[in-house]
C-alpha positions as CSV (number, residue, x, y, z in Angstrom):
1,X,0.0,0.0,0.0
2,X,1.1,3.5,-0.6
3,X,0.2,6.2,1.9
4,X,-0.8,8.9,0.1
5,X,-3.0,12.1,1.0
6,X,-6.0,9.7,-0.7
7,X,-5.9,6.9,1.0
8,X,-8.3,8.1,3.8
9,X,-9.5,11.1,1.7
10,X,-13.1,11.9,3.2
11,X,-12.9,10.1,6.0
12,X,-13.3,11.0,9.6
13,X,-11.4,9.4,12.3
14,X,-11.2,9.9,16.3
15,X,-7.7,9.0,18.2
16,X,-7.8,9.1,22.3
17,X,-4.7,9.7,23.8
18,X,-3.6,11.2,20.9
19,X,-1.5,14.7,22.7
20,X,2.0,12.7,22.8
21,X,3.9,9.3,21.8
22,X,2.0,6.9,19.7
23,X,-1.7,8.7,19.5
24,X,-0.2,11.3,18.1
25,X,1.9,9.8,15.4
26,X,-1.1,8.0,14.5
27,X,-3.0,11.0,14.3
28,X,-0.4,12.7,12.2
29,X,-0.1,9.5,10.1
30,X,-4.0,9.4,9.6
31,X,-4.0,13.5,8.5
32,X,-1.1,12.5,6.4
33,X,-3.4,9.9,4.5
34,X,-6.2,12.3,4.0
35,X,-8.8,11.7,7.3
36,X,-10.0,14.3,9.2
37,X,-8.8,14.1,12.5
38,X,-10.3,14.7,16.2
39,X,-7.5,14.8,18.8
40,X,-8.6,13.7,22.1
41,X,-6.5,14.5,25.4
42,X,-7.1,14.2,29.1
43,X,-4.5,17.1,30.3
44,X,-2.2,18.1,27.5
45,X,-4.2,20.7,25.4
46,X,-1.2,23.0,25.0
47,X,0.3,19.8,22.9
48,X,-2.9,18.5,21.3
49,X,-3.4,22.4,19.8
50,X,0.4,22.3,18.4
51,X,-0.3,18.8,16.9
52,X,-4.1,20.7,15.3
53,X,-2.0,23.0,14.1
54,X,0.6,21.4,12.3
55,X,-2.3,18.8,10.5
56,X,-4.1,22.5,9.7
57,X,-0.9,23.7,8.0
58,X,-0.1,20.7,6.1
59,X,-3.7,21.9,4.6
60,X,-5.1,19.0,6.6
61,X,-8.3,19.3,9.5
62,X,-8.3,18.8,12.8
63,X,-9.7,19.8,16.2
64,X,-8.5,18.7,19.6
65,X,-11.1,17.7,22.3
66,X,-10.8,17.2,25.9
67,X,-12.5,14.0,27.7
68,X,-11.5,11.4,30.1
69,X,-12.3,7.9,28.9
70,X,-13.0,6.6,31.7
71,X,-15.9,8.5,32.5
72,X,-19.1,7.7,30.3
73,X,-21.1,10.9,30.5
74,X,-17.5,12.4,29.3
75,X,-17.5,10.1,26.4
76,X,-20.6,11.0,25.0
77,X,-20.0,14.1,25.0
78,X,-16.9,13.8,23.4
79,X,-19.1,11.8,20.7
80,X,-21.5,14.2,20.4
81,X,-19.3,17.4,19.2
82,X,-17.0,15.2,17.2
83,X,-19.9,14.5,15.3
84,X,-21.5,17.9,15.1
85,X,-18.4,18.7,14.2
86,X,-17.6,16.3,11.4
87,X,-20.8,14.9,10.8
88,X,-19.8,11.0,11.7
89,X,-17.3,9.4,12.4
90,X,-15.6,6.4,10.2
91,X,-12.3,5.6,12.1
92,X,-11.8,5.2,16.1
93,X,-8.0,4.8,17.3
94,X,-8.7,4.0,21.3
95,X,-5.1,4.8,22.4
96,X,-5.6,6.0,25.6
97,X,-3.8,4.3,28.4
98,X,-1.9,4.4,31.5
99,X,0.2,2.9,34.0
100,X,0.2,2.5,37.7
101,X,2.6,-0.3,38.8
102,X,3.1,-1.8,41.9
103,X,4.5,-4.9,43.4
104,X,1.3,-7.5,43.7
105,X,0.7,-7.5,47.5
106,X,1.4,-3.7,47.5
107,X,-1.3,-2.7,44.7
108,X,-4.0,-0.7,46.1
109,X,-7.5,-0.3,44.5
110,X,-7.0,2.7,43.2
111,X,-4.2,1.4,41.1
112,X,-6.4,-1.2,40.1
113,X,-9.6,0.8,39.0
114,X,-7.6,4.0,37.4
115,X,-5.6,2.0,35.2
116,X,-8.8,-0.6,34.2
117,X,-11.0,2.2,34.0
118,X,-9.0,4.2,31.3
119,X,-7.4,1.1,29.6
120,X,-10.2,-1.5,29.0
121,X,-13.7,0.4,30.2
122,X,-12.6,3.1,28.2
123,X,-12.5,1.0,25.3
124,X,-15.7,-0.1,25.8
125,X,-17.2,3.2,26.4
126,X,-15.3,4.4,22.8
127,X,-16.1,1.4,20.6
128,X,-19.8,1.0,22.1
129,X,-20.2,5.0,21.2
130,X,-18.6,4.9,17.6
131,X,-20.5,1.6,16.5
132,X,-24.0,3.0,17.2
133,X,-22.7,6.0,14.5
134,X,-21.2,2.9,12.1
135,X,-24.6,1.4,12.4
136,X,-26.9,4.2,12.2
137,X,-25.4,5.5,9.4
138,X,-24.0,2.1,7.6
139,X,-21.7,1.6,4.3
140,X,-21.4,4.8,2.2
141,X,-19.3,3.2,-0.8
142,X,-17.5,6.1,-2.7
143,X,-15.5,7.2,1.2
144,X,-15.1,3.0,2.1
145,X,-16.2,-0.6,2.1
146,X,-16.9,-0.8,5.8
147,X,-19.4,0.7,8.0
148,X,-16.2,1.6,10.1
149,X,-13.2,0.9,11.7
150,X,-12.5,0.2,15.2
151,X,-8.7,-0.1,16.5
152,X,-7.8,-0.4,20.1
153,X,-4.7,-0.4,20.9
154,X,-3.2,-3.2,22.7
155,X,0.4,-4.8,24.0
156,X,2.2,-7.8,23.9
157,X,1.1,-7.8,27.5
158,X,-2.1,-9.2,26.1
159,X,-0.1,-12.6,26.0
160,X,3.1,-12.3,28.4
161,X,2.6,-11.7,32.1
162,X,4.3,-9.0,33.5
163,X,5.2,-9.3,36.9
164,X,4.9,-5.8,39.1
165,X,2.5,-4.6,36.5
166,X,-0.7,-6.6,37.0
167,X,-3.3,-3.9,36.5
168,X,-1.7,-3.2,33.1
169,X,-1.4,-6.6,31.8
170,X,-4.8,-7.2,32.8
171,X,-6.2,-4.9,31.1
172,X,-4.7,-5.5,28.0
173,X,-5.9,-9.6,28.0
174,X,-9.1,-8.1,28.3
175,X,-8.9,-6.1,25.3
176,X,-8.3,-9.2,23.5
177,X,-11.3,-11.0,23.9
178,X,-13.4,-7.5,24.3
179,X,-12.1,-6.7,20.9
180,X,-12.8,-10.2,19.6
181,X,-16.1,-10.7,20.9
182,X,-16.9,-6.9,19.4
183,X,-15.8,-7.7,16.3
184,X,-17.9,-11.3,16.0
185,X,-20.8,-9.3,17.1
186,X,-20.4,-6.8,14.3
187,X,-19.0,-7.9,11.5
188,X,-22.0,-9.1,9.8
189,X,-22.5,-5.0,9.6
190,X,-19.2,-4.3,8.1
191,X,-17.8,-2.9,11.0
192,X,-14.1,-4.2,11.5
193,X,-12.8,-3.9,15.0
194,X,-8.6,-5.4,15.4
195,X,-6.2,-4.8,18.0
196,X,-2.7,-3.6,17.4
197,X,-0.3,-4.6,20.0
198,X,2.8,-2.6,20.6
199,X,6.2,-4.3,21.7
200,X,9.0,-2.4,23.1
201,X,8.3,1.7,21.6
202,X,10.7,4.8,21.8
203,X,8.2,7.1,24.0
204,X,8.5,9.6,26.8
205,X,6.8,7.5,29.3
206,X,8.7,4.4,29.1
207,X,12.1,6.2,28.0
208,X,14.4,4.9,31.3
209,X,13.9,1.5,29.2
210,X,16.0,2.7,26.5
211,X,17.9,5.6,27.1
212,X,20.9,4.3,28.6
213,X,23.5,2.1,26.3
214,X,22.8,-0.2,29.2
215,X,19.8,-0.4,29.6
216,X,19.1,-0.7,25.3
217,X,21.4,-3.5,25.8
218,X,19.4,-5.0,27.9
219,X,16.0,-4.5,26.4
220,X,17.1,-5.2,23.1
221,X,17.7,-9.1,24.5
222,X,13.8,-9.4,24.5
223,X,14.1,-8.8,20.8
224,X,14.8,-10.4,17.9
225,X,15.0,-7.7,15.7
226,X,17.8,-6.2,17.7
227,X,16.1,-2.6,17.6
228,X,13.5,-0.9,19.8
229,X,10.5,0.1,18.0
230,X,9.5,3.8,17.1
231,X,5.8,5.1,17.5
232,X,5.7,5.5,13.3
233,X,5.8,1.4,13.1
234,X,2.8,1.6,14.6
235,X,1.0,5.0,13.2
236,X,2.1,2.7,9.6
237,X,0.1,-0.1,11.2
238,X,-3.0,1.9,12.9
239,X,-3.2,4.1,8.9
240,X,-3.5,0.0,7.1
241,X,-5.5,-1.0,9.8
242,X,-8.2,1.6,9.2
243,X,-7.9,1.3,5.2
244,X,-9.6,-1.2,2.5
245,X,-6.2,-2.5,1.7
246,X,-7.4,-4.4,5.1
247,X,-11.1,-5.1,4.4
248,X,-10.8,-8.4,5.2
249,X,-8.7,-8.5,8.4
250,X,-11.4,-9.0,11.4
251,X,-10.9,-9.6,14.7
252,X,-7.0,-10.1,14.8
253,X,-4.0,-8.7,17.1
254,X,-1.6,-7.4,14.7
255,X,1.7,-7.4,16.8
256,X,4.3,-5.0,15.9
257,X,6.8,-5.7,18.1
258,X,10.1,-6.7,16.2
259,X,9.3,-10.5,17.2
260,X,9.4,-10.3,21.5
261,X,6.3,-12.5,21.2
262,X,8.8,-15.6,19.9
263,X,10.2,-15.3,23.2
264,X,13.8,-15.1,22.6
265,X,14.8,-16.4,26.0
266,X,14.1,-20.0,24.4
267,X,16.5,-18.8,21.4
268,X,19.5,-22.0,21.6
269,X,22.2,-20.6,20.5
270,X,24.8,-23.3,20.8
């Protein structure tokens, strides 16, 4: 696939989470490719404006909006002037996602609910919103073959524990079968809903994994590709996801993680 201004041309697409790291390079990539583009942040408007502003300069549209996820009535709002705003919606990136971690015994309930609440019932709260638009409004042929495109963003956490951080991994093995069970429940309305799940990703909030030599070194034995991923491997991933070159890719994790889920601990290298 190419990714021209035309791939997306006409469409509409909402990204959560999409101020910094990788919402907002797949909200640049999705401008890039011709969608019109609403920004969603929780605190950051300062850097959600600069990224509407850049995607208005490169002659492309945009508008940022604040919600938390988390919170329903918040949500539907959020919803409501997107569409008033574009007129529906086509494409929903649910990005948005934190961490709390803790040592098992130590994790409080807070920890817990903040970080499921924004992870996974935020997903639910975005996809359940966007597919009642998909639905209402259905297949329009000359913008794209689906009724629309759902893509929450997962982790390779979705299939290998991670001790310390069990709110996190939690949540993102409950994307998986959220995501699957959406997508079997909609798919006979051309409505594709697929996961993407990040490996190890050059961004501010995880960046004492990579920005020593040492500790590079030491990530970089978790992957077979013998790099650490950037957030434009998975903007690429998130813009072919939400295209027709895809139209028949339903309910899958697409892991773009430079092969950690082969486990290379099991590598024998003698």
């Amino acid at each position: 696939m190419s990714y021209s201004p035309y791939l997306l041309k006409g469409q509409k697409a909402l990204v959560t989470g999409a101020s910094s790291g990788i919402g907002e390079a797949i909200a640049r990539y999705l401008a890039a490719s011709g969608a019109a583009v609403a920004i969603n942040y929780h605190s950051e408007a300062e850097s959600a404006q600069k990224i509407v502003d850049d995607i208005k300069a490169a002659n492309g549209e945009a508008f940022a909006i604040q919600a938390d996820v988390s919170k329903e009535d918040q949500v539907k709002a959020m919803f409501s002037l997107t569409l008033k705003q574009f007129g529906t919606i086509d494409i929903l990136v649910s990005n948005a996602g934190i961490q709390k971690d803790s040592a098992f015994i130590d994790m409080t309930l807070d920890q817990w609910n903040a970080v499921i609440g924004i992870n996974l019932t935020g997903q639910f709260l975005c996809a359940r919103e966007a597919a009642k638009e998909f639905l209402r409004r259905g297949v329009k042929p000359d913008i794209s073959c689906a009724a629309g495109k759902i893509i929450c963003m997962s982790s390779v956490h979705e299939v290998i524990p991670w001790a310390g951080h069990v709110n996190y991994a939690t949540s993102k093995g409950g994307i998986n079968m959220m995501m699957q069970s959406i997508a079997q429940e909609l798919a006979p309305h051309k409505i594709r809903v697929n996961s993407i799940a990040p490996g190890a990703i050059k961004t501010p909030i995880n960046k004492s994994a990579w920005d020593t030599p040492q500790a590079e070194a030491n990530l970089l034995k978790l992957i077979p590709a013998k790099r650490v991923g950037n957030v434009e491997d998975i903007a690429k991933a998130a813009v072919w996801l939400a295209s027709d070159d895809s139209d028949y890719v339903n309910g899958t994790t697409l892991f773009v993680d430079g092969g950690m889920t082969l486990y290379p601990g099991f590598t024998d290298n003698g």
